[in-house]
Backbone of each chain as nested JSON, in Angstrom:
{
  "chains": [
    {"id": "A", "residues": [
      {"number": 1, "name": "UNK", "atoms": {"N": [17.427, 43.153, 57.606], "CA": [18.228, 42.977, 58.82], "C": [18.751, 44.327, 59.269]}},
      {"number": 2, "name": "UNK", "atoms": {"N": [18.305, 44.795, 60.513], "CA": [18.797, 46.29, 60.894], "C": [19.42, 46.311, 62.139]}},
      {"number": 3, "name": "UNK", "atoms": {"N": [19.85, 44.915, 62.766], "CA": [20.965, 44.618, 63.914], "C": [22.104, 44.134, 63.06]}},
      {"number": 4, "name": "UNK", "atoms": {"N": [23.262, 44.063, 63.625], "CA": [24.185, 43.317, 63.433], "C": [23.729, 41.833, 64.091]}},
      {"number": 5, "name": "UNK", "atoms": {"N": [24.726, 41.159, 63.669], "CA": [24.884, 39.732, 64.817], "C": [26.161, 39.385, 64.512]}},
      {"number": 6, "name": "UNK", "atoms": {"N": [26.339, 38.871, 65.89], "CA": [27.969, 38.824, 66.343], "C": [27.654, 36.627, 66.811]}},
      {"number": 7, "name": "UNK", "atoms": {"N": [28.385, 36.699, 65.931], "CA": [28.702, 34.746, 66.283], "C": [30.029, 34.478, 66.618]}},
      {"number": 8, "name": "UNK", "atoms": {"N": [29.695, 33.973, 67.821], "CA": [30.616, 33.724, 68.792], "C": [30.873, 32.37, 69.338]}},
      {"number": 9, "name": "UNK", "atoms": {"N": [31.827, 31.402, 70.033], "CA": [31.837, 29.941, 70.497], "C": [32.458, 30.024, 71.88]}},
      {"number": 10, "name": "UNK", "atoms": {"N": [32.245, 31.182, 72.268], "CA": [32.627, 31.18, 74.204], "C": [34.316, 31.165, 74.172]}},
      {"number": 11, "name": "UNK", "atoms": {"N": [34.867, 31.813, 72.557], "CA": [36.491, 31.486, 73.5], "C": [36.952, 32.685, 74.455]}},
      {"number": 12, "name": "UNK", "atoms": {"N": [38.038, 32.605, 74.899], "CA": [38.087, 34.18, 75.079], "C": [38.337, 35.059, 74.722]}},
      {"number": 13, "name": "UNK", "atoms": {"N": [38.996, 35.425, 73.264], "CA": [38.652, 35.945, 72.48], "C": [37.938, 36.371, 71.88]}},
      {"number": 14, "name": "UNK", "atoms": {"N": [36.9, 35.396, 71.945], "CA": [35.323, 36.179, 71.139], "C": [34.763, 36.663, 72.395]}},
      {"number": 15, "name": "UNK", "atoms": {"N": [35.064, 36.335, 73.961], "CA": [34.764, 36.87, 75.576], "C": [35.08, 38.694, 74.762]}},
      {"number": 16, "name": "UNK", "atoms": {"N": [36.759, 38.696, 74.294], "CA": [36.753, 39.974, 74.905], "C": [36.154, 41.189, 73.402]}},
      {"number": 17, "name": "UNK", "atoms": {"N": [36.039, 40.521, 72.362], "CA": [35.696, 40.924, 71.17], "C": [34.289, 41.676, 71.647]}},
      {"number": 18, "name": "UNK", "atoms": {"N": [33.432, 40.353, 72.218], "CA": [32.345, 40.524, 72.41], "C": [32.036, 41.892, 73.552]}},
      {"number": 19, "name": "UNK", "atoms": {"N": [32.542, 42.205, 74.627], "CA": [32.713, 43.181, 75.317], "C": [32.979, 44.651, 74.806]}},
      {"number": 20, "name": "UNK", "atoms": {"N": [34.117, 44.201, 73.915], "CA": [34.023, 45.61, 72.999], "C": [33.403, 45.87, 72.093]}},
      {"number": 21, "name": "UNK", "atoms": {"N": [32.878, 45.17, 71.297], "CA": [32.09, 45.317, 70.31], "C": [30.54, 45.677, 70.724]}},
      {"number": 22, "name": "UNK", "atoms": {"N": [30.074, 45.581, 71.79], "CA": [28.751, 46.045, 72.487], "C": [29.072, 47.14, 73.02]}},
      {"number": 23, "name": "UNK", "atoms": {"N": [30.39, 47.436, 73.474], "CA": [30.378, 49.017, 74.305], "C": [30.48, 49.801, 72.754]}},
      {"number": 24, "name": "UNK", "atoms": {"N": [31.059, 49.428, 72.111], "CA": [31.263, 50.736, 70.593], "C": [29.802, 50.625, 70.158]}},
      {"number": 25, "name": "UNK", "atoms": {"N": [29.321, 49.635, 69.684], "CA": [28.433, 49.397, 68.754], "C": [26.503, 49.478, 70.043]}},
      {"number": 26, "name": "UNK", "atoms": {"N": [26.722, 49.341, 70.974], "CA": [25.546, 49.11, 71.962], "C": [25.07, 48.175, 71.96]}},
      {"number": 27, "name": "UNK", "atoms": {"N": [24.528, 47.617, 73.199], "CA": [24.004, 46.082, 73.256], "C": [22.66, 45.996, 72.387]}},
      {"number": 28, "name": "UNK", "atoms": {"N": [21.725, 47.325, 72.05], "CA": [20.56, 46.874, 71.462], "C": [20.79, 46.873, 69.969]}},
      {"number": 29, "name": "UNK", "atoms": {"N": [21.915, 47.204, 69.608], "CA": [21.948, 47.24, 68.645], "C": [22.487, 45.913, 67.772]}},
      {"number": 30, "name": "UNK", "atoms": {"N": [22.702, 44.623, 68.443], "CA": [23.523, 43.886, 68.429], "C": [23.108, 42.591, 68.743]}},
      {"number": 31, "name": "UNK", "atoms": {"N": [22.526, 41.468, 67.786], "CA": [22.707, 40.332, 68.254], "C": [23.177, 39.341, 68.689]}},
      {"number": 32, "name": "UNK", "atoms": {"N": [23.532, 38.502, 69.42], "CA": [24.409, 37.005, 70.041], "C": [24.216, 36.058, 69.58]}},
      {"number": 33, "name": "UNK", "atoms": {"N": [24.742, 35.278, 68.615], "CA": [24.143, 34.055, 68.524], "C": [26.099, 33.168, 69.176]}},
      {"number": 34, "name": "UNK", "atoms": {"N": [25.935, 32.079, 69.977], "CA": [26.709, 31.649, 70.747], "C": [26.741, 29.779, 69.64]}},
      {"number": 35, "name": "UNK", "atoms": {"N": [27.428, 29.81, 68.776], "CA": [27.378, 28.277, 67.795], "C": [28.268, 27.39, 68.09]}},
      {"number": 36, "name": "UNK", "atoms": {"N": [29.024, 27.458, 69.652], "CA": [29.661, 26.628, 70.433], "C": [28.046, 25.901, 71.007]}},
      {"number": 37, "name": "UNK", "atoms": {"N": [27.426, 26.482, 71.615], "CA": [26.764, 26.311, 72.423], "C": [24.779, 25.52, 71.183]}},
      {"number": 38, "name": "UNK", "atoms": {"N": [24.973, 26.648, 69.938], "CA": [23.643, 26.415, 69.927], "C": [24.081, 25.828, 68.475]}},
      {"number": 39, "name": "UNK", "atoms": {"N": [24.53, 24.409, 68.118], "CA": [24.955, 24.166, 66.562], "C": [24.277, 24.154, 65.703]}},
      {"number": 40, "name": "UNK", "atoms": {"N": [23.285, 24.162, 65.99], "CA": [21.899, 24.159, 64.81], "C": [22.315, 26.035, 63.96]}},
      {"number": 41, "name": "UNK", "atoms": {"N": [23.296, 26.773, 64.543], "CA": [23.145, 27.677, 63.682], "C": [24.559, 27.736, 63.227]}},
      {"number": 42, "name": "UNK", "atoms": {"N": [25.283, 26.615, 62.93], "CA": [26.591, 26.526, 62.814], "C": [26.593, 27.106, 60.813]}},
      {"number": 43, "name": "UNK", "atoms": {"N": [25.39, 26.271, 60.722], "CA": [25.516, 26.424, 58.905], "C": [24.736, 27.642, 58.74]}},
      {"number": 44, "name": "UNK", "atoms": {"N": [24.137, 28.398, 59.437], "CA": [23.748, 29.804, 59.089], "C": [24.846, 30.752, 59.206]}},
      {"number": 45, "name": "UNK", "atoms": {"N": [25.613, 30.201, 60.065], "CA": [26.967, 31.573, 60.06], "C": [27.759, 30.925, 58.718]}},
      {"number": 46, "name": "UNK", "atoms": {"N": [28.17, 29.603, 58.353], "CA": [28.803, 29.366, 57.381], "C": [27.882, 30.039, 55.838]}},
      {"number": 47, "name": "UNK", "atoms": {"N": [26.621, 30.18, 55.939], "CA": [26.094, 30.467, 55.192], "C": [26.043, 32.193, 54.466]}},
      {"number": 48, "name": "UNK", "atoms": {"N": [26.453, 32.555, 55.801], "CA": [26.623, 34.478, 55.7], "C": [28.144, 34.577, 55.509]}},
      {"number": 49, "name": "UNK", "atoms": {"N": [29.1, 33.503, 55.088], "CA": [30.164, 33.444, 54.507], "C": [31.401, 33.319, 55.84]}},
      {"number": 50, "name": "UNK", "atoms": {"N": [31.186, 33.297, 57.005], "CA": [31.779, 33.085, 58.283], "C": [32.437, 31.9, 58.358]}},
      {"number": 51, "name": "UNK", "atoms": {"N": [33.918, 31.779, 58.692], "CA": [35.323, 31.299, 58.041], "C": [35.744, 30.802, 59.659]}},
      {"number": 52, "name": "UNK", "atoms": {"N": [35.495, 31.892, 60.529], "CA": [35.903, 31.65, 62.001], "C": [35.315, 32.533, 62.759]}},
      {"number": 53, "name": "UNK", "atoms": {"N": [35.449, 32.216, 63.884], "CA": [34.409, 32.778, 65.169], "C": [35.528, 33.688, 65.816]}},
      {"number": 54, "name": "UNK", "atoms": {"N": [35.806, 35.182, 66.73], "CA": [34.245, 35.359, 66.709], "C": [34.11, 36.666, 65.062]}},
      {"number": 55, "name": "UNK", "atoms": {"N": [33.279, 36.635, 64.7], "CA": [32.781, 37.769, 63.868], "C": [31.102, 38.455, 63.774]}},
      {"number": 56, "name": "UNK", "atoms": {"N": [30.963, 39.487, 63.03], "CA": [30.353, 40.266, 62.994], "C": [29.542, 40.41, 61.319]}},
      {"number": 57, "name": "UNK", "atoms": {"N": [28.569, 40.399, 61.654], "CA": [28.067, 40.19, 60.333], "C": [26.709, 41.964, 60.341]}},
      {"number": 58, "name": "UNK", "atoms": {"N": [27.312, 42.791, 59.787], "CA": [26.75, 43.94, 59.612], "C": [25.365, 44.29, 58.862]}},
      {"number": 59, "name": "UNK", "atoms": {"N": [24.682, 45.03, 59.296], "CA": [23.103, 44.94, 58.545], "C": [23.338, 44.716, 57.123]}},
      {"number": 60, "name": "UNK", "atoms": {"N": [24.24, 45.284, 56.144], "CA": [24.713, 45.365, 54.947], "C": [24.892, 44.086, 54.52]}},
      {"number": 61, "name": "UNK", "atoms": {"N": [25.222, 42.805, 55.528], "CA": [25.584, 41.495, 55.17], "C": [27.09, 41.051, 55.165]}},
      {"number": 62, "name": "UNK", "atoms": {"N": [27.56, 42.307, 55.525], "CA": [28.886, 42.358, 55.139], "C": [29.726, 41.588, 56.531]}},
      {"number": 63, "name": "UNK", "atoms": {"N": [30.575, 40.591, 56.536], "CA": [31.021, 40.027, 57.104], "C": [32.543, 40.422, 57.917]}},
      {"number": 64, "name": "UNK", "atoms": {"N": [32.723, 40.756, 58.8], "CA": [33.67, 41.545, 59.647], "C": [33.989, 40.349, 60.494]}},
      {"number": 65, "name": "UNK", "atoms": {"N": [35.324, 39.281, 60.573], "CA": [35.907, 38.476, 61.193], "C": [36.952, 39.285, 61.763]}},
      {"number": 66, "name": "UNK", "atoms": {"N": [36.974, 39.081, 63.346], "CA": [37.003, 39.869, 64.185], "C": [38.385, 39.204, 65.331]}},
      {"number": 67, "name": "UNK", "atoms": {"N": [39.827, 39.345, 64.963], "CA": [40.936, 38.355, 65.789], "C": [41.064, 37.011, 65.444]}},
      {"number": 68, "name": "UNK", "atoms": {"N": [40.692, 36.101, 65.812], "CA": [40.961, 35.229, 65.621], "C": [40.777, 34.171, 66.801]}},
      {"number": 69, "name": "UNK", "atoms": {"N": [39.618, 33.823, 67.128], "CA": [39.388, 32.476, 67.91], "C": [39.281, 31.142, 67.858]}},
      {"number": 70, "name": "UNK", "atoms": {"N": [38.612, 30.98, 66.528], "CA": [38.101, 29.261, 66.351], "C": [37.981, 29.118, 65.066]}},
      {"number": 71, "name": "UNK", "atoms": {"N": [38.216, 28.249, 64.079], "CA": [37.317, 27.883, 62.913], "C": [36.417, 27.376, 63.085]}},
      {"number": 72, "name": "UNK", "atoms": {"N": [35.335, 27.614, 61.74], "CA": [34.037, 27.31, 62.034], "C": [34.272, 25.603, 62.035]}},
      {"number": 73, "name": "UNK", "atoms": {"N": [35.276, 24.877, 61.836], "CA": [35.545, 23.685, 61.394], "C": [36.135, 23.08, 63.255]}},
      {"number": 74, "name": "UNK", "atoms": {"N": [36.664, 23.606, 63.663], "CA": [37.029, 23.561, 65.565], "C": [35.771, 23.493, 65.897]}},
      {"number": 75, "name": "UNK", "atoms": {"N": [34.671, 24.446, 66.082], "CA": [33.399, 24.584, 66.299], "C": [32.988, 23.778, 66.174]}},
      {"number": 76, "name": "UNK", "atoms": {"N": [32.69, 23.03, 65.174], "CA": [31.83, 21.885, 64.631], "C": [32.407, 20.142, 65.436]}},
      {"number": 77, "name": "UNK", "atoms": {"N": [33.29, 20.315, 65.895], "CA": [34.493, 19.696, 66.779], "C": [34.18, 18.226, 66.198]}}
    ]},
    {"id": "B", "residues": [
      {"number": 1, "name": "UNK", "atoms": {"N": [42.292, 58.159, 76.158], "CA": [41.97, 57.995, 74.51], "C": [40.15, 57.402, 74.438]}},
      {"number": 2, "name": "UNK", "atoms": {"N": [39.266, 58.424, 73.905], "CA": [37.853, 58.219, 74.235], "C": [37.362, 58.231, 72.673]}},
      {"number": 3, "name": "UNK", "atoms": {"N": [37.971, 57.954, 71.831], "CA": [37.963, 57.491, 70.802], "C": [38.666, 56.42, 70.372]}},
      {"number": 4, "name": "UNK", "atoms": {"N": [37.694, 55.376, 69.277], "CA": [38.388, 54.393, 68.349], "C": [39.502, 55.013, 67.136]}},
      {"number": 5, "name": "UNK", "atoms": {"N": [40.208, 54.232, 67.218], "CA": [41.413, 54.903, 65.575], "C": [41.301, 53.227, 65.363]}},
      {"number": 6, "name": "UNK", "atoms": {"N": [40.801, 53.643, 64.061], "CA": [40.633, 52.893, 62.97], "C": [42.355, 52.879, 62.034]}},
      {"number": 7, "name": "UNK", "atoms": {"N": [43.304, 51.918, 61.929], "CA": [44.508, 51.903, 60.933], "C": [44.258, 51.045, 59.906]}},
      {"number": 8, "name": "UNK", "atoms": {"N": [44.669, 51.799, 58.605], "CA": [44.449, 50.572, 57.523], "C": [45.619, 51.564, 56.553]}},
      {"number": 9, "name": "UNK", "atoms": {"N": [45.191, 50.74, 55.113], "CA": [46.787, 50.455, 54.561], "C": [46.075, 51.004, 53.25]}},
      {"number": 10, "name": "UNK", "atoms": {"N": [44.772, 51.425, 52.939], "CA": [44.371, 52.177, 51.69], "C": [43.698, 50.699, 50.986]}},
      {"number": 11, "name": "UNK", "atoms": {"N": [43.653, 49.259, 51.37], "CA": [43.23, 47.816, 50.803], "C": [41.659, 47.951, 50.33]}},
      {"number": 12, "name": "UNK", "atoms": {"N": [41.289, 47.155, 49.635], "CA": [40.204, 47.121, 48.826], "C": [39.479, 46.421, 50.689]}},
      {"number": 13, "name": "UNK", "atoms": {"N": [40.078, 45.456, 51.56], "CA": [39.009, 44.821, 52.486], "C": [39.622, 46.213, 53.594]}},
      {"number": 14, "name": "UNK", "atoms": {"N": [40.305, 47.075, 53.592], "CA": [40.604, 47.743, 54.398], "C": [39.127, 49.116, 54.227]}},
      {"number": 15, "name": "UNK", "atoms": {"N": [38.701, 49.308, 53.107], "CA": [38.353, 50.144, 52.567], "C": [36.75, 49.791, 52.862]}},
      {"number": 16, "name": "UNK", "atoms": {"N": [36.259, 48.481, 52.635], "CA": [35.366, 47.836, 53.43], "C": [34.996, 47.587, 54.741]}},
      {"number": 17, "name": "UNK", "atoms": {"N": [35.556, 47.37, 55.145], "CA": [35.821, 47.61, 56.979], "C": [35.37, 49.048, 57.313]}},
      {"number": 18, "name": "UNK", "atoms": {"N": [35.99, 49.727, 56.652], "CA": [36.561, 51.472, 57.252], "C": [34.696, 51.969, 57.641]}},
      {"number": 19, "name": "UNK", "atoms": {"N": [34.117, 51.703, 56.491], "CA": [32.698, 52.02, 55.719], "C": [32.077, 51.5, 56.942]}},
      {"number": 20, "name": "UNK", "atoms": {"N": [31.725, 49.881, 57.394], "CA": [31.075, 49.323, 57.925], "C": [31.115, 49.746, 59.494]}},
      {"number": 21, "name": "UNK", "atoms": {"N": [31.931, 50.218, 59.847], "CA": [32.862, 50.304, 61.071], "C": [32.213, 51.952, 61.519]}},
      {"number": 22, "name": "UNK", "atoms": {"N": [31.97, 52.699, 60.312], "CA": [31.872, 54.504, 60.678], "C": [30.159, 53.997, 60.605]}},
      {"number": 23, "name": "UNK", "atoms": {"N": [29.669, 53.078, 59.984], "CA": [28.429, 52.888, 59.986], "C": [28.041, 52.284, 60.984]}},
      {"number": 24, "name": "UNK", "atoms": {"N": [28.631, 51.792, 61.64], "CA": [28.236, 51.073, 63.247], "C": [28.204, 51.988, 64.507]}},
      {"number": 25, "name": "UNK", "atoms": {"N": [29.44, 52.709, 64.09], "CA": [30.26, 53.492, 65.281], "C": [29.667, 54.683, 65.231]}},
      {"number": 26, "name": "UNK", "atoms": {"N": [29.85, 55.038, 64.231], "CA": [29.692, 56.551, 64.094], "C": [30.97, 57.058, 63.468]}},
      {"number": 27, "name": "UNK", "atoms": {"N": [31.22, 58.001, 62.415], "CA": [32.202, 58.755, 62.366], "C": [32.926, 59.786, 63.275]}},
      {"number": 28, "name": "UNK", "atoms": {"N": [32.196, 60.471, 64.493], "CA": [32.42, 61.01, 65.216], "C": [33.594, 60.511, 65.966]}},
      {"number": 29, "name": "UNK", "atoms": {"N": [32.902, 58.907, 66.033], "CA": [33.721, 58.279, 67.395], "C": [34.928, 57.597, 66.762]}},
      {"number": 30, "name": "UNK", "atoms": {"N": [35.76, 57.391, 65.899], "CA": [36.381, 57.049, 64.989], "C": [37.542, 57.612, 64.388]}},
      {"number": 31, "name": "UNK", "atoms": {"N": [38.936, 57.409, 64.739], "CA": [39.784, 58.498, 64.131], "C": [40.395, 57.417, 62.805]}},
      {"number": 32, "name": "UNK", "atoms": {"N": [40.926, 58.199, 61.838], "CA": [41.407, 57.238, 60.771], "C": [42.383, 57.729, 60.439]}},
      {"number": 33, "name": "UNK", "atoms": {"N": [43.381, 56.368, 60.902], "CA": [44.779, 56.862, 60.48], "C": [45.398, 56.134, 58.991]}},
      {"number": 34, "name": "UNK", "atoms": {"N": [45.746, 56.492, 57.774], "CA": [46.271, 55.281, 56.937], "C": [47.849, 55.256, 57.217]}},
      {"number": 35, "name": "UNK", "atoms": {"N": [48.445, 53.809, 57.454], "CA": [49.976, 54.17, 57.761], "C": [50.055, 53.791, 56.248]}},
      {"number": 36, "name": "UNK", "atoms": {"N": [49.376, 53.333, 54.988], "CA": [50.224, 53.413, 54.201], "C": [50.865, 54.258, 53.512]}},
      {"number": 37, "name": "UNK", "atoms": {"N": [49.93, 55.697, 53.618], "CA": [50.543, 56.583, 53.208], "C": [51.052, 57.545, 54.614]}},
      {"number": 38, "name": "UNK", "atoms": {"N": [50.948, 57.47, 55.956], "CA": [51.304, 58.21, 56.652], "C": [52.608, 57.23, 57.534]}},
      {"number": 39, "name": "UNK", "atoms": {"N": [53.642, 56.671, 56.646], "CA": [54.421, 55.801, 57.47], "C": [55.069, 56.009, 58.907]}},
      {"number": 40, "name": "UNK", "atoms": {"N": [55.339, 57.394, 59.327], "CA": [55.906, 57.564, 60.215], "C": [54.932, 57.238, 61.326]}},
      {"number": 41, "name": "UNK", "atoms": {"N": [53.682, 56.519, 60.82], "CA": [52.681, 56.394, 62.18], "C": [52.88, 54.841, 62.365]}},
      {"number": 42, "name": "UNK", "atoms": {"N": [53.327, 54.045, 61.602], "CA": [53.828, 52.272, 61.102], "C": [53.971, 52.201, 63.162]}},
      {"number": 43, "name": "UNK", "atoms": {"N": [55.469, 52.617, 63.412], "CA": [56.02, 52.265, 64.901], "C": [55.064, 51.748, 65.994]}},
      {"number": 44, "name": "UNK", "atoms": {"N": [53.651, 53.536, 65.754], "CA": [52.677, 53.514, 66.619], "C": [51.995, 52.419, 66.727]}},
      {"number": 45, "name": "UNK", "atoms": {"N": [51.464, 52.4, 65.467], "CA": [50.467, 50.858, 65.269], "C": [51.033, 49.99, 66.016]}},
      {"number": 46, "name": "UNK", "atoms": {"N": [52.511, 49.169, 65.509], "CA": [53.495, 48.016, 65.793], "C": [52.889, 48.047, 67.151]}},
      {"number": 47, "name": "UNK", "atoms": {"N": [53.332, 49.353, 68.041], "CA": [53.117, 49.651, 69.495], "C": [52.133, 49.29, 70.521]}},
      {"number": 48, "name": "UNK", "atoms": {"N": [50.486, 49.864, 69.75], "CA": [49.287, 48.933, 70.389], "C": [49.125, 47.884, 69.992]}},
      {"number": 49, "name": "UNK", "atoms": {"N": [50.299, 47.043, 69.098], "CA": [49.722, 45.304, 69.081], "C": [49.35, 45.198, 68.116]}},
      {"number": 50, "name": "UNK", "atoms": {"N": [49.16, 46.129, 66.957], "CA": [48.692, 45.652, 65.824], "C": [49.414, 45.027, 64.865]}},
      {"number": 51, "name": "UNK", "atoms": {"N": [49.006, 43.969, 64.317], "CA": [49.81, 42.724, 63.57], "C": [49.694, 43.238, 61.979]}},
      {"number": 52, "name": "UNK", "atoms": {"N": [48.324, 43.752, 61.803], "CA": [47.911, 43.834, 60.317], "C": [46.496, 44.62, 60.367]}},
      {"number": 53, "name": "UNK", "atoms": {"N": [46.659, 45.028, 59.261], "CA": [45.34, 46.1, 58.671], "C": [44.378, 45.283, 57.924]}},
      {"number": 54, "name": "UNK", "atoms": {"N": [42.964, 45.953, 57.96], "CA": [42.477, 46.936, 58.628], "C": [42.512, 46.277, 60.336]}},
      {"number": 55, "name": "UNK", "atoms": {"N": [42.808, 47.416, 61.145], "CA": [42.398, 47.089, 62.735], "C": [42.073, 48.421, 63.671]}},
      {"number": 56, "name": "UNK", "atoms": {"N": [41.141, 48.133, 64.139], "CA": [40.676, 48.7, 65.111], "C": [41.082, 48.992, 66.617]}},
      {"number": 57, "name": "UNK", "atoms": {"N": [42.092, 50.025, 67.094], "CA": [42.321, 49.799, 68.577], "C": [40.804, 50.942, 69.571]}},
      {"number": 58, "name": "UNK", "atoms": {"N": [40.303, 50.042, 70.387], "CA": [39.483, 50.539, 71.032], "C": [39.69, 51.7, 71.912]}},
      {"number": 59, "name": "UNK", "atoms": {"N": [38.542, 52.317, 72.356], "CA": [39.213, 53.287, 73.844], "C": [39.874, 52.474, 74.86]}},
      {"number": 60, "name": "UNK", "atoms": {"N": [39.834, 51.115, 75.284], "CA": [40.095, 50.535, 76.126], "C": [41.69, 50.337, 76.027]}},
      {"number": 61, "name": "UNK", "atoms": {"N": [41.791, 50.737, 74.626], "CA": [43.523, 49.529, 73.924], "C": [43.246, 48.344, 73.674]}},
      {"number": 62, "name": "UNK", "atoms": {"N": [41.537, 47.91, 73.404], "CA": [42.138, 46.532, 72.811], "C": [42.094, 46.506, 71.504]}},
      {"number": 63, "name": "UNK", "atoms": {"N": [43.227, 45.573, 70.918], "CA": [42.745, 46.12, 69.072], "C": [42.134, 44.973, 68.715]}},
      {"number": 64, "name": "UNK", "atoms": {"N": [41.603, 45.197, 68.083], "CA": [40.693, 44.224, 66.99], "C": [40.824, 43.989, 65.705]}},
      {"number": 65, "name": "UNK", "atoms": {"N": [41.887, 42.974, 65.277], "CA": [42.096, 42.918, 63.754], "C": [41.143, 42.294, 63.276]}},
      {"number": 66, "name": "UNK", "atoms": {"N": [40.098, 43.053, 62.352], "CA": [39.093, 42.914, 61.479], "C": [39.774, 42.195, 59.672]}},
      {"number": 67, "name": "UNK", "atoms": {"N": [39.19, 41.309, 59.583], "CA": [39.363, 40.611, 58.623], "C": [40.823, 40.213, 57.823]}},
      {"number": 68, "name": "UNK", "atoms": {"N": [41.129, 40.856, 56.872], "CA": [42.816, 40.878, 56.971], "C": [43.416, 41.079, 55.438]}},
      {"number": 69, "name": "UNK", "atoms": {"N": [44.065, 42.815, 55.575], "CA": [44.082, 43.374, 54.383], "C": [45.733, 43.175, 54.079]}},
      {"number": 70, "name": "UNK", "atoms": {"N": [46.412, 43.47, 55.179], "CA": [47.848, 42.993, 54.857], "C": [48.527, 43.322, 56.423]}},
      {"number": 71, "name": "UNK", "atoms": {"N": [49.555, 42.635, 56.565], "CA": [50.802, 42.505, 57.471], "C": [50.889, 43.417, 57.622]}},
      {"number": 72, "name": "UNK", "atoms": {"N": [51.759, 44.411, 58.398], "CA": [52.698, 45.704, 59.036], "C": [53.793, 45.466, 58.067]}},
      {"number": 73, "name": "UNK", "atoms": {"N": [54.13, 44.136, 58.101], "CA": [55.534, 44.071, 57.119], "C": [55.28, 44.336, 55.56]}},
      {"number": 74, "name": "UNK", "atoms": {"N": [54.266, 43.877, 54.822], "CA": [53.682, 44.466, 53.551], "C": [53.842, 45.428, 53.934]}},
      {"number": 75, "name": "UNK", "atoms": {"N": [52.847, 46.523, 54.436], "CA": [53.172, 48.038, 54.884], "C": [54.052, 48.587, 54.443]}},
      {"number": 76, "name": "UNK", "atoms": {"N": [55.2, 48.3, 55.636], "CA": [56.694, 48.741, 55.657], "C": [57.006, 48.611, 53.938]}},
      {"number": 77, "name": "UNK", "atoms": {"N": [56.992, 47.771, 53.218], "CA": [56.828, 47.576, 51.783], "C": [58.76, 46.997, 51.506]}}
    ]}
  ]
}
């Protein structure tokens, strides 16, 4: 894995996370996955150890939860 | 302010962050302040909004508390 990916559920918080985290980090460098929207990857972010949305999961694997928007458990609604 | 400052508290997840963060960003773009040992910088932090370490305030001013190593009030000690 040599992108990040950033999992996000449309709050606005992960709106403005997401904005900054592409201007520091660059948009190509950076995947979206949106698990409000697409739930089939709800248990892949729970799986990379992701607690709440929005966060950042670094090529390293290393998991960077990022403010505070949603639990992955809200998400799953 | 056309740099990120990175604040953290010297924490084992602060110390993790710091790493992942100069590896995304760049070290260039990145200033690192520790208030745990530089307290007289504590106020500043309080100032852009930061609740708790490790956090990130952007060029923009927005901060981004990344995962969560301790309070401002731990800090203060």
């Amino acid at each position: 894995m040599s992108k990040s990916v950033f999992y996000h559920a449309g709050c606005p918080v992960c709106v403005t996370a997401e904005q900054e985290l592409i201007g520091l980090v660059g948009a190509t460098n950076v995947s979206i996955v949106n698990i409000g929207e697409d739930k089939s990857r709800i248990s892949e972010a729970e799986d990379l150890g992701i607690k709440s949305v929005p966060a950042l999961v670094t090529p390293n694997g290393n998991v960077l939860h990022i403010n505070y928007g949603a639990s992955i458990e809200d998400v799953k609604g």
